[in-house]
DSSP file (Angstrom, degrees, kcal/mol; ACC not computed):
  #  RESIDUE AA STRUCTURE BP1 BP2  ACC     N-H-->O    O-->H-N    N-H-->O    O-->H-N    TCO  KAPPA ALPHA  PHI   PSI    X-CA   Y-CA   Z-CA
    1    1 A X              0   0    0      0, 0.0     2,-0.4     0, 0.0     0, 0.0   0.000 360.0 360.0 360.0 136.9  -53.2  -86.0 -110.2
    2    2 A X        -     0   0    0      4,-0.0     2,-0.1     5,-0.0    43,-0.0  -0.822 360.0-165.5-130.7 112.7  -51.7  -86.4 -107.1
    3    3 A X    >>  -     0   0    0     -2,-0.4     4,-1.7    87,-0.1     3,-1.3  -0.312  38.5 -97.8 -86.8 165.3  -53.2  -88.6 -104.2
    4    4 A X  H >> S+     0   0    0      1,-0.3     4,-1.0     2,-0.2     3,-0.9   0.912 122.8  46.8 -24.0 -60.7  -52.9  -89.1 -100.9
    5    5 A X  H 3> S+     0   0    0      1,-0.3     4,-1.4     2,-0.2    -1,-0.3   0.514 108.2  59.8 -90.9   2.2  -50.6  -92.2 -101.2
    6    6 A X  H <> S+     0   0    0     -3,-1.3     4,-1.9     2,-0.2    -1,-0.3   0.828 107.8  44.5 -68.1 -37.0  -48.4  -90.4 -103.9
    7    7 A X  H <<>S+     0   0    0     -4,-1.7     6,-1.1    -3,-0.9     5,-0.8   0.577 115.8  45.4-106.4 -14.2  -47.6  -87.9 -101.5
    8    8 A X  H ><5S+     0   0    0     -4,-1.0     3,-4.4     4,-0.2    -2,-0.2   0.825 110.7  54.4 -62.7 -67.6  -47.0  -90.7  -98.9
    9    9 A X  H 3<5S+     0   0    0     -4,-1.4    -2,-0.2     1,-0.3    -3,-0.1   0.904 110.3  48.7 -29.9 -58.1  -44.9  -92.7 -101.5
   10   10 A X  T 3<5S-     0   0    0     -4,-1.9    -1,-0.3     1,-0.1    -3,-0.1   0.412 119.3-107.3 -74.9   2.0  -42.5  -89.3 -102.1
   11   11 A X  T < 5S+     0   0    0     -3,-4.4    -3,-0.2    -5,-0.1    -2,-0.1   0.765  85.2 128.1  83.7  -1.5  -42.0  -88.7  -98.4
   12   12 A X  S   <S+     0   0    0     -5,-0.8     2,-0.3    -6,-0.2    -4,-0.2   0.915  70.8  30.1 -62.9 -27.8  -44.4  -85.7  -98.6
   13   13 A X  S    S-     0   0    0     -6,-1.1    -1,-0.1    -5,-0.1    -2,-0.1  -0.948  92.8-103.7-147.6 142.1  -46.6  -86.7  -95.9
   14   14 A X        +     0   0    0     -2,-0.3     2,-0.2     2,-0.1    -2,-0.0  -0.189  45.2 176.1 -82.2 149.0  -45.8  -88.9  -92.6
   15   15 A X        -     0   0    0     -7,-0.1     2,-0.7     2,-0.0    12,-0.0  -0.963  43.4-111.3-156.3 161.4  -47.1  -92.4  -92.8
   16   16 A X        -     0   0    0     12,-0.5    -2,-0.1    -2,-0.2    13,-0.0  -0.309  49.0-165.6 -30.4  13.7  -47.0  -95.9  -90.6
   17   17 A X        +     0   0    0     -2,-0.7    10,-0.3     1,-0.1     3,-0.1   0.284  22.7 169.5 -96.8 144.9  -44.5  -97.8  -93.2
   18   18 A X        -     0   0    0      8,-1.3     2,-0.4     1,-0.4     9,-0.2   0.635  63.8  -6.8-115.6 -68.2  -44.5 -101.1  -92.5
   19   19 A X        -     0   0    0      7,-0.4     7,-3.0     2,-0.0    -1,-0.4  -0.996  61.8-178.4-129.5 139.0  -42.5 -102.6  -95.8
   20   20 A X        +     0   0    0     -2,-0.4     2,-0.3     5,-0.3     5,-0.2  -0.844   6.1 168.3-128.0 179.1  -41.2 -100.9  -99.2
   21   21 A X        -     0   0    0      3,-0.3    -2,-0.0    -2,-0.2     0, 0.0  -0.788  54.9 -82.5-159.8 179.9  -39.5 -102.0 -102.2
   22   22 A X  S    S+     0   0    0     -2,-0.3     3,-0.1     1,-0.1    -2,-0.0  -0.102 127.6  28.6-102.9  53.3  -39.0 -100.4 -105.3
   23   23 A X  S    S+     0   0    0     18,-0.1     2,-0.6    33,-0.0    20,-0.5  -0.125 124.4  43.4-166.3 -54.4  -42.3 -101.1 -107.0
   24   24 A X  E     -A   42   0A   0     18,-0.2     2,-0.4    19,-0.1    -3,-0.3  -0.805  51.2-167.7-128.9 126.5  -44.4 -101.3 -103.6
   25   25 A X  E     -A   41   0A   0     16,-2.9    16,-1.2    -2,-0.6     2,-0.3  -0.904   9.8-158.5-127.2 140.4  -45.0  -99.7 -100.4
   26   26 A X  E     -A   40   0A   0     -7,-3.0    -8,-1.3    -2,-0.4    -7,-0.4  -0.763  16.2-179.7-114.7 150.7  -47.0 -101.1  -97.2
   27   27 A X  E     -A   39   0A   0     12,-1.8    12,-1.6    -2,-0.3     2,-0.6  -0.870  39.3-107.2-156.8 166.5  -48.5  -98.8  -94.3
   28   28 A X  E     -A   38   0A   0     -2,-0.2   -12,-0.5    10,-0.2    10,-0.3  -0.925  38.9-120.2-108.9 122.1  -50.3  -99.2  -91.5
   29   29 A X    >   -     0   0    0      8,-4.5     3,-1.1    -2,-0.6     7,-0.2  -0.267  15.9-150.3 -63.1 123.2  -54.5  -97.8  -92.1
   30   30 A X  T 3  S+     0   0    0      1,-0.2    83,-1.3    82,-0.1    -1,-0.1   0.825  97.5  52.4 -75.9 -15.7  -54.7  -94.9  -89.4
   31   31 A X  T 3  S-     0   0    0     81,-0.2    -1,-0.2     6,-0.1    81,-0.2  -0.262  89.0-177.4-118.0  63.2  -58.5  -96.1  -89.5
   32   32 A X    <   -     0   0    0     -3,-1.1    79,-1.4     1,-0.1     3,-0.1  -0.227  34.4-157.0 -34.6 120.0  -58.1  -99.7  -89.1
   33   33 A X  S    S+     0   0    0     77,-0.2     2,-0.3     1,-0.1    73,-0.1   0.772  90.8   8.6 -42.0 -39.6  -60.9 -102.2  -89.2
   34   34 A X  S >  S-     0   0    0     71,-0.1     3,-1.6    77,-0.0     2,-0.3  -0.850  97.4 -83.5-124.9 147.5  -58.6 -104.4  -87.2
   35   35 A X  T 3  S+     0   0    0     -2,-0.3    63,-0.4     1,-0.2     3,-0.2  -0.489 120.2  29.2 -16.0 101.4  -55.3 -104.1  -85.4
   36   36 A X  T 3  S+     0   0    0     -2,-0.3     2,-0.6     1,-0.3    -1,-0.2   0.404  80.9 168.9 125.2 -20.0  -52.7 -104.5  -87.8
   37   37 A X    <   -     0   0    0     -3,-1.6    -8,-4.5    -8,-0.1    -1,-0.3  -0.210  19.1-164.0 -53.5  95.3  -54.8 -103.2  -91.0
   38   38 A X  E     -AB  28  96A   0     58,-1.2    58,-2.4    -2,-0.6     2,-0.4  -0.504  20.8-154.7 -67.7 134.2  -52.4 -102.9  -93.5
   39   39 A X  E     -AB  27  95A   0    -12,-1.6   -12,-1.8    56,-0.2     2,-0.4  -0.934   9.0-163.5-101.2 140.6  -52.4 -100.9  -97.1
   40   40 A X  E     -AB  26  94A   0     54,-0.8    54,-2.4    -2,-0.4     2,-0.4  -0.992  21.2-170.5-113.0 142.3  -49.9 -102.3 -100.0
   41   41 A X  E     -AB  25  93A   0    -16,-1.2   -16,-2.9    -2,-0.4    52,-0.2  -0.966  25.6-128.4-142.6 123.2  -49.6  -99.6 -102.4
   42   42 A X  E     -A   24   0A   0     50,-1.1   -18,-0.2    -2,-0.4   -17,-0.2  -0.007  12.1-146.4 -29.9 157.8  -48.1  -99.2 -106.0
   43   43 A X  S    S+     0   0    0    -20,-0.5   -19,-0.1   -19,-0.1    -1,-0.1   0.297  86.9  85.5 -93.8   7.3  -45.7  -96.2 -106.3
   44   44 A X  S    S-     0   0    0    -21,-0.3     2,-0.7    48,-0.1   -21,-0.0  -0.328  90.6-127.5 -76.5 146.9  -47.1  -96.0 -110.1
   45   45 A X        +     0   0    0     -2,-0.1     2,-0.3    46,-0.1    46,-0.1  -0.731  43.3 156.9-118.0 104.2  -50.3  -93.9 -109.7
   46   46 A X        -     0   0    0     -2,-0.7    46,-2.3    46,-0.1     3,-0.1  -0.712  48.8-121.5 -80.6 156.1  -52.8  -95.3 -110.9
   47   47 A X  S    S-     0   0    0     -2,-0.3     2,-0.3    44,-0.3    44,-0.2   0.752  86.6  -7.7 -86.1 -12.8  -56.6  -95.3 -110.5
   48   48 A X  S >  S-     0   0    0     42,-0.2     3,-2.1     1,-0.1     4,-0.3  -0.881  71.8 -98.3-174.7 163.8  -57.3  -98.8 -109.6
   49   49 A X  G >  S+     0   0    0     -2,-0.3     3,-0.7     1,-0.3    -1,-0.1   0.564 118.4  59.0 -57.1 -26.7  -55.7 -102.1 -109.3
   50   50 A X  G 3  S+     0   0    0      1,-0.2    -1,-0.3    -3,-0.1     7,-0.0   0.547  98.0  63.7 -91.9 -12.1  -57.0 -103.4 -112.9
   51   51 A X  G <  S+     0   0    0     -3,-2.1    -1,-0.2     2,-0.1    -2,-0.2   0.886  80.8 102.3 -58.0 -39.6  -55.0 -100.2 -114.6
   52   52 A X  S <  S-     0   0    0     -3,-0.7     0, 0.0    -4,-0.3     0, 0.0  -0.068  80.2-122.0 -63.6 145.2  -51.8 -101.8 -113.4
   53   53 A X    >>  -     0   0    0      1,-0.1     4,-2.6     4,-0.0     3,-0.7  -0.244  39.7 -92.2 -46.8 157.3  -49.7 -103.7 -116.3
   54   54 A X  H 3> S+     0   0    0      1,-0.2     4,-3.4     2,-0.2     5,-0.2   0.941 121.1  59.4 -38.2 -54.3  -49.1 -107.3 -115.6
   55   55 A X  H 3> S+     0   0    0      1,-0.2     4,-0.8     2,-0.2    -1,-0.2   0.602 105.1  39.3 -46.8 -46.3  -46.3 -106.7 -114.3
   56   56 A X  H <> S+     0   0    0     -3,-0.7     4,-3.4     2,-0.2    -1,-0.2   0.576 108.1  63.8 -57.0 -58.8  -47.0 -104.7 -111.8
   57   57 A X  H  X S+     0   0    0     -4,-2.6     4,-2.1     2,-0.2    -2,-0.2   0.972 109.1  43.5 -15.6 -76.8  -50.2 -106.6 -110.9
   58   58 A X  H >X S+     0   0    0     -4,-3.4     4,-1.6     1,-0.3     3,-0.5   0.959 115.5  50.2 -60.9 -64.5  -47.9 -109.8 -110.1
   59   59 A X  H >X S+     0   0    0     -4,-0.8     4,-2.3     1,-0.3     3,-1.7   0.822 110.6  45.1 -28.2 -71.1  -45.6 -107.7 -108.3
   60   60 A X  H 3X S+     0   0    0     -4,-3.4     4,-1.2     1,-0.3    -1,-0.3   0.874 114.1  50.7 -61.4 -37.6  -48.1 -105.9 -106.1
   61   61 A X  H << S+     0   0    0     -4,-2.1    -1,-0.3    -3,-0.5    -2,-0.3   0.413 107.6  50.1 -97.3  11.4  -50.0 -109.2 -105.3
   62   62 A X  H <X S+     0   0    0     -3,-1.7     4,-1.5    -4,-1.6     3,-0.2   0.769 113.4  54.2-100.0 -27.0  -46.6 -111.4 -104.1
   63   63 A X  H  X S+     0   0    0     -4,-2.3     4,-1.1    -5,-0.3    -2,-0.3   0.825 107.0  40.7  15.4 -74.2  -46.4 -108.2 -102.2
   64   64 A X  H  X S+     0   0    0     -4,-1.2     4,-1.4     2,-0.2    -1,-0.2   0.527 118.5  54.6 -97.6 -24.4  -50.0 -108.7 -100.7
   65   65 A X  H >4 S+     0   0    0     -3,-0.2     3,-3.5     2,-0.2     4,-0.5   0.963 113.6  36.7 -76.3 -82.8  -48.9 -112.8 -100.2
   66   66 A X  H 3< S+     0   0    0     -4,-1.5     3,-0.2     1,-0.3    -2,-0.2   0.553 115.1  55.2 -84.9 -27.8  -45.9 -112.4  -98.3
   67   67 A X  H 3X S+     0   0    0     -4,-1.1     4,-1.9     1,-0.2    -1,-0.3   0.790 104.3  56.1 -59.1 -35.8  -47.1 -109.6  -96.4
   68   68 A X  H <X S+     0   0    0     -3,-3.5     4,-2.0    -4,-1.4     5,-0.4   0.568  99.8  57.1 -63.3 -14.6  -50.1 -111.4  -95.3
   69   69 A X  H  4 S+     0   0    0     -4,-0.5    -1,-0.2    -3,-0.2    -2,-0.2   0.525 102.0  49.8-125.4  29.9  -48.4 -113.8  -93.9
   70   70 A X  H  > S+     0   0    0     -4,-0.1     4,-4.3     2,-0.1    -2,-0.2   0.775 113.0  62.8 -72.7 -49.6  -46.0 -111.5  -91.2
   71   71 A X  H  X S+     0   0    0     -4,-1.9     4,-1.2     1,-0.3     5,-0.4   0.807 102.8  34.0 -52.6 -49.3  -49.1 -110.7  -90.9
   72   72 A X  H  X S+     0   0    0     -4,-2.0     4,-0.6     1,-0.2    -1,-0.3   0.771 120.2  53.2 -59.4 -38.8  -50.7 -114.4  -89.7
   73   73 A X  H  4 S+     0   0    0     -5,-0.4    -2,-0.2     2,-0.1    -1,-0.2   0.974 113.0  33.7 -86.6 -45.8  -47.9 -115.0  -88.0
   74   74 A X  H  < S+     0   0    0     -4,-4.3    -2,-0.2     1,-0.2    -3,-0.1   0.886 129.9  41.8 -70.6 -79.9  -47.4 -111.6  -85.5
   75   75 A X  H  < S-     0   0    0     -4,-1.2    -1,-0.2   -40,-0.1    -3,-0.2   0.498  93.4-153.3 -41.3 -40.9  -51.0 -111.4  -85.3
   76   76 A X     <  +     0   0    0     -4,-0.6     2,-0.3    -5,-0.4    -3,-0.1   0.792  42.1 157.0  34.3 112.0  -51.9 -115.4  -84.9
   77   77 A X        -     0   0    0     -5,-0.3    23,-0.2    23,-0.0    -1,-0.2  -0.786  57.3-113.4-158.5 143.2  -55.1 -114.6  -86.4
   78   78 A X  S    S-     0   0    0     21,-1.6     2,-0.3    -2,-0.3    22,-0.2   0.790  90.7 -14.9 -48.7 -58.4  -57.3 -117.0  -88.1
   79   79 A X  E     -C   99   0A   0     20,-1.1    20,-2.2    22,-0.1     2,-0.5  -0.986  54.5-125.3-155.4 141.8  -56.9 -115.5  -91.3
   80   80 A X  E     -C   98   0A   0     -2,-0.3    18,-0.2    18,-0.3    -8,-0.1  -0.956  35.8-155.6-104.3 100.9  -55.6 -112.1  -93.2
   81   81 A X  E     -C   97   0A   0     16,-2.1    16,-1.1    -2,-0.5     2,-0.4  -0.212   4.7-147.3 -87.4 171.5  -58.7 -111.0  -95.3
   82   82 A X  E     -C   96   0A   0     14,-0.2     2,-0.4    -2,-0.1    14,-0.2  -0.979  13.8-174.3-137.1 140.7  -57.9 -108.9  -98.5
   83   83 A X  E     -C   95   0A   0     12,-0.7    12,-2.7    -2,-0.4     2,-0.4  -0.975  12.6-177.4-141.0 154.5  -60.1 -106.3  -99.8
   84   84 A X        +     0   0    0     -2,-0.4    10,-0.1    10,-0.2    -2,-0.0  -0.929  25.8 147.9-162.1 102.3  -59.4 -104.3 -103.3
   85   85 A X        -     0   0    0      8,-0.4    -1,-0.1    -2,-0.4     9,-0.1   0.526  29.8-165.4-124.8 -65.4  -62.6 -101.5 -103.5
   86   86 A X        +     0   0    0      7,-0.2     6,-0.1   -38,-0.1     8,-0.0   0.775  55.2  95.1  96.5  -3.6  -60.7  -98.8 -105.3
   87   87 A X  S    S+     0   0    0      1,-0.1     3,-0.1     4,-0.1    -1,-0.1   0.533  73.3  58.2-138.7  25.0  -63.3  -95.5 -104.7
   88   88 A X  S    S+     0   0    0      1,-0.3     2,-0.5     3,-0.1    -1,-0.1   0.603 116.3  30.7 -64.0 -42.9  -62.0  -93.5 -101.5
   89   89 A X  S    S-     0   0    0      2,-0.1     2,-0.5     4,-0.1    -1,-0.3  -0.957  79.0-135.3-130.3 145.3  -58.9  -92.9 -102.8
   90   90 A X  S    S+     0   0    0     -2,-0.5     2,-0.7    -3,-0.1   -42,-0.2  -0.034  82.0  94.7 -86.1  25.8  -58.2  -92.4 -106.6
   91   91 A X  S    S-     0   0    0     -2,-0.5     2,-0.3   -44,-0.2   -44,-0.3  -0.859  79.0-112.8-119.2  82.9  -55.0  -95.0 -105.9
   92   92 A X        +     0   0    0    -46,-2.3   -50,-1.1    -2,-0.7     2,-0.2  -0.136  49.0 140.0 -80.7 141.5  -54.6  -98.0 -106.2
   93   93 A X  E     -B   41   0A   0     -2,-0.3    -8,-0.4   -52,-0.2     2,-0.3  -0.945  40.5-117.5-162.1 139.4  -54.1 -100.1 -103.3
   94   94 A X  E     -B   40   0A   0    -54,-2.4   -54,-0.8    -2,-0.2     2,-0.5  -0.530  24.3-150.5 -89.8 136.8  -54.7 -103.8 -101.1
   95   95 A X  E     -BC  39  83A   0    -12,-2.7   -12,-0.7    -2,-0.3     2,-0.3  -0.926  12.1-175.2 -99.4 145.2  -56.3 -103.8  -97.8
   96   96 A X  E     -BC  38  82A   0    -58,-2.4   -58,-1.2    -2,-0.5     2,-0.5  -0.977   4.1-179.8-137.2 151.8  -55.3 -106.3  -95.7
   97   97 A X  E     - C   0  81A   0    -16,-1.1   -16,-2.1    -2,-0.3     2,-1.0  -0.975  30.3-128.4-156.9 110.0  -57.4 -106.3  -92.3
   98   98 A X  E     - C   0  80A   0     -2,-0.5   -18,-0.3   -63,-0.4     2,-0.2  -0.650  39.4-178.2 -75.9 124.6  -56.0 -109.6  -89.6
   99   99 A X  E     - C   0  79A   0    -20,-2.2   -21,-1.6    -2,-1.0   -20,-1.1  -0.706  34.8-174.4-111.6 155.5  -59.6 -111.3  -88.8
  100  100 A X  S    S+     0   0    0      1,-0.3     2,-0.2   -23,-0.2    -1,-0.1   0.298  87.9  18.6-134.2   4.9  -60.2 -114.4  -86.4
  101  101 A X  S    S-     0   0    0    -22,-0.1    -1,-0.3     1,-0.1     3,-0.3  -0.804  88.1-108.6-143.9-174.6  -64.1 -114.4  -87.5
  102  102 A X  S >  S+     0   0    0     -2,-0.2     3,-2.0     1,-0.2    -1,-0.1   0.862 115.6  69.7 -82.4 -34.1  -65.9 -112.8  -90.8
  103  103 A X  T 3  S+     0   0    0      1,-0.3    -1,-0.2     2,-0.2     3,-0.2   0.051  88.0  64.8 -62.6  13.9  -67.4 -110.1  -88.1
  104  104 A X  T 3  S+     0   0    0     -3,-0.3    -1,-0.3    -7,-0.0    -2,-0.1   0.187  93.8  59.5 -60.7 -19.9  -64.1 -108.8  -87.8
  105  105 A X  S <  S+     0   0    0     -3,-2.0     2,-0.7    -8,-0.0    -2,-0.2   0.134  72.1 117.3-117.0  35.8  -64.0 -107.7  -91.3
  106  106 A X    >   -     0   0    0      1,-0.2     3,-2.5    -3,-0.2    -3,-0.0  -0.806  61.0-142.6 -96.0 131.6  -67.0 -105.3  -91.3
  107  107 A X  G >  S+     0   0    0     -2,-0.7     3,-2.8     1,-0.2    -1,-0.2   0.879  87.2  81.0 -68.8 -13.3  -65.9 -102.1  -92.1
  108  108 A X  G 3  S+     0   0    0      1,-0.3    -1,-0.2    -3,-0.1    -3,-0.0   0.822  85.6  62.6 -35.2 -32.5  -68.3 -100.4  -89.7
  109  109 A X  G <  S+     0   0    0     -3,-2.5     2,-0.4     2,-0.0    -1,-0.3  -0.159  72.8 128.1-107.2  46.5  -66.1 -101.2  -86.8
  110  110 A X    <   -     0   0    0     -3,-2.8     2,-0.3     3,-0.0   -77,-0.2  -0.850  36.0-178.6 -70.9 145.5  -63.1  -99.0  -88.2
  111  111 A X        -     0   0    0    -79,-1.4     2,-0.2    -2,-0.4   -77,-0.0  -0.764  38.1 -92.2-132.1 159.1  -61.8  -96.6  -85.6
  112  112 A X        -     0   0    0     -2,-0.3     2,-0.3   -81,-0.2   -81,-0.2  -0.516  46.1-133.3 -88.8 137.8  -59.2  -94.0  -85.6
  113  113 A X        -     0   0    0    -83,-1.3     2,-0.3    -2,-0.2     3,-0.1  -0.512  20.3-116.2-103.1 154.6  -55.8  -95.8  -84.3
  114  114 A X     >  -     0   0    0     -2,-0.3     4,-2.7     1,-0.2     5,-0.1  -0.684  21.3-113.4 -95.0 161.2  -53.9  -93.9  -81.7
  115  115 A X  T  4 S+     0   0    0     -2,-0.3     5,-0.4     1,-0.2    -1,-0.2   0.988 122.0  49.8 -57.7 -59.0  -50.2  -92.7  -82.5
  116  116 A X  T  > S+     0   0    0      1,-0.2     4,-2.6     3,-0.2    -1,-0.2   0.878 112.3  46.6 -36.4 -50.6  -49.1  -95.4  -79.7
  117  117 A X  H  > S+     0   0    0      2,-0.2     4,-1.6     3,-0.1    -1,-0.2   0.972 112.8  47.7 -56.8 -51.6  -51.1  -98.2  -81.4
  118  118 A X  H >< S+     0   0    0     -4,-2.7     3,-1.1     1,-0.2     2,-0.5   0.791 114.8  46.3 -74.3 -96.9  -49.9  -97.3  -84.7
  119  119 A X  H 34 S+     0   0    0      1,-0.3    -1,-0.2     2,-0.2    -2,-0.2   0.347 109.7  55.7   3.8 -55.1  -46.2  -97.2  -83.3
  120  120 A X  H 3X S+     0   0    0     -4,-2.6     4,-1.8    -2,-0.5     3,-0.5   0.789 108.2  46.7 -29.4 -59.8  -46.8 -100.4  -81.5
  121  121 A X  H <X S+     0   0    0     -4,-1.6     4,-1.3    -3,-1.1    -2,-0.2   0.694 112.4  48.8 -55.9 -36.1  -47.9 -102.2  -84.8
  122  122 A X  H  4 S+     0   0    0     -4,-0.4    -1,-0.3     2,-0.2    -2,-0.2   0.037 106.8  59.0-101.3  29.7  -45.1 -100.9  -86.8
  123  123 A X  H >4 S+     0   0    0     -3,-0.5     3,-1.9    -5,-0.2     4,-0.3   0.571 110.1  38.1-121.6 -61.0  -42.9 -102.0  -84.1
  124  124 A X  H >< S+     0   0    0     -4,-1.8     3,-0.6     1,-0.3    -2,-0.2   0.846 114.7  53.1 -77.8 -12.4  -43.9 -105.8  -84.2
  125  125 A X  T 3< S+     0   0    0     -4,-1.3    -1,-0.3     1,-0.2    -3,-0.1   0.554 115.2  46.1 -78.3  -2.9  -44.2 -106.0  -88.1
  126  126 A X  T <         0   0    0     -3,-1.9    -1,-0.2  -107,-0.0    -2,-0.2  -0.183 360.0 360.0-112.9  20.2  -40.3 -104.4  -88.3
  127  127 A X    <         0   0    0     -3,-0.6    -2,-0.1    -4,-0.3    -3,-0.1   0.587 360.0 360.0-129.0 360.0  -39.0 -106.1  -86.2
């Protein structure tokens, strides 16, 4: 099987990148709930976060920590909520979505990001 974010992971396919590692790579969701909505994604493929070995696990979620909190800080946001659903994409992978209320984190109000926004975003999280 090859997903979306595999084929992001290998360089196949253009993506927002915010942070990598050699375990984990972070992107920016081109249909954000919020500004700023970040994916961290294994380069293992797996089918959902509970597959992962321990190891990997820990890995992915001091990953998900330290990322949230560029995030709280560029953003100055209230909070960086985290959401781990696991059935769009056969991959597993962290949302993280900068909130200042809970009504900030319904996904009904994702929207399609513009190239400029997303440029924008990866500009103040890389820099």
């Amino acid at each position: 099987m090859s997903t979306i974010f595999s084929k992001i992971v290998a360089g196949e396919l253009p993506s927002y990148k915010i942070y990598e590692d050699e375990f984990v790579i972070a992107i920016l969701d081109i249909n954000p709930i919020q500004k700023g909505h970040t994916l961290v994604i294994p380069k293992v493929e797996v089918d959902d976060m509970f597959s992962l070995d321990e190891k990997m696990f820990d890995h992915v979620m001091h990953r998900v920590r330290y990322l949230s909190q560029i995030l709280k800080a560029k953003f100055n946001c209230a909070r960086v909520c985290v959401l781990v659903e696991g059935y769009n994409i056969p991959h597993a992978h962290v949302h993280l979505v900068p909130t200042n209320s809970p009504a900030d984190f319904e996904k009904k109000l994702a929207y399609v990001a513009s190239k400029e926004e997303l440029e924008e975003v990866k500009k103040l999280l890389t820099s």
